[in-house]
N, C-alpha and C positions, 0 to 999 in steps of 0.2 A: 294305654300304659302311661304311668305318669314318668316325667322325664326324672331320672338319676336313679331310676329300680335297677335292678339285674338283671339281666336281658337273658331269657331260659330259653332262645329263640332265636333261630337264623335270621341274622341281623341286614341289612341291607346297608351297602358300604361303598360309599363315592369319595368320590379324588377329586383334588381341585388344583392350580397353580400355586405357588407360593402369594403371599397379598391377595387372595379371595377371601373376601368377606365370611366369616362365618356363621352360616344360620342358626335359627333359634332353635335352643333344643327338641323343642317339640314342635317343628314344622321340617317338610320334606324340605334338602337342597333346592335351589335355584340359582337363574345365573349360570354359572362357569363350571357348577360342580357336574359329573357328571358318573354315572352308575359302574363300577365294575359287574361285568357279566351283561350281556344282553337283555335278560329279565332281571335282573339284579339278585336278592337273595335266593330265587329258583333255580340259578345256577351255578349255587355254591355247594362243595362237596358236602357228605353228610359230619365232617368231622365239625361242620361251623366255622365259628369266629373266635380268634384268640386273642386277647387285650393282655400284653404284659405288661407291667408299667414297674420302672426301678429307680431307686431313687439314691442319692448317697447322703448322709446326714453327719452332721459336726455339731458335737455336743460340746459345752459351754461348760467349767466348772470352775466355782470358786472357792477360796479358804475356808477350810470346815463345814463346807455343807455335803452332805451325805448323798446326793445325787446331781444331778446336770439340769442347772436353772434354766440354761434355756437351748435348742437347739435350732439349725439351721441348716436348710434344706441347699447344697450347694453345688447337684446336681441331679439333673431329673429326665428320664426319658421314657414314650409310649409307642409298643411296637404292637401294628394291629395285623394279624395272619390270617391268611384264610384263600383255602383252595378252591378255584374257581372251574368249572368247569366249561365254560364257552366264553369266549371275549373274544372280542371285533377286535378290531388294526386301532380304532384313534385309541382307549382308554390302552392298550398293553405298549402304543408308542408313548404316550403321555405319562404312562409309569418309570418306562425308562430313559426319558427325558426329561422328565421333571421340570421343566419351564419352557415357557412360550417360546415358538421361532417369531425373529422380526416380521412387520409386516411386508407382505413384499418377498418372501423368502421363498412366496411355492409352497412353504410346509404345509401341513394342515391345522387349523387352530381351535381352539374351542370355541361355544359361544355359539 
């Protein structure tokens, strides 16, 4: 699949800390990132992957022109869904934690 197609296909979906590096689109994570679900897309419900993405826009207009010369984009958000059906203890702590414990803390970390 070439990177930025439509994905007609249960997608495989990892989580990472905030400030991990982001891999190339078209290479698996590494590093820090790590799989939701135990086999990763094989155990995600049949309904898939849900990619909403919303954005808010402000349009620019000036004297006697007949539409909005420029706009901008001045708020943007991506919410990725998706029902899993097996997950271990680090990624469902690590979702609801969202950032690393210190070192030294006992928690569990990534990595």
């Amino acid at each position: 699949m070439m990177p930025y197609e439509i994905v007609m296909a249960p997608a495989d979906v990892y989580i990472a800390f905030e400030g991990e590096p982001f891999p190339a689109v078209d290479t698996p994570p590494t590093g820090n990132w790590i799989p939701l679900g135990t086999a990763g897309k094989r155990n995600q419900a049949e309904s898939g992957v849900t990619i909403t993405h919303k954005q808010t826009l402000k349009e620019h207009r000036t004297t006697g022109s007949t539409g909005p010369v420029k706009v901008v984009r001045t708020q943007e958000d991506v919410t990725v869904e998706c029902e899993i059906e097996d997950l271990d203890a680090l990624p469902q702590a690590s979702v609801r934690r969202r950032r690393p414990e210190p070192e030294g803390s006992g928690a569990p970390r990534l990595g």
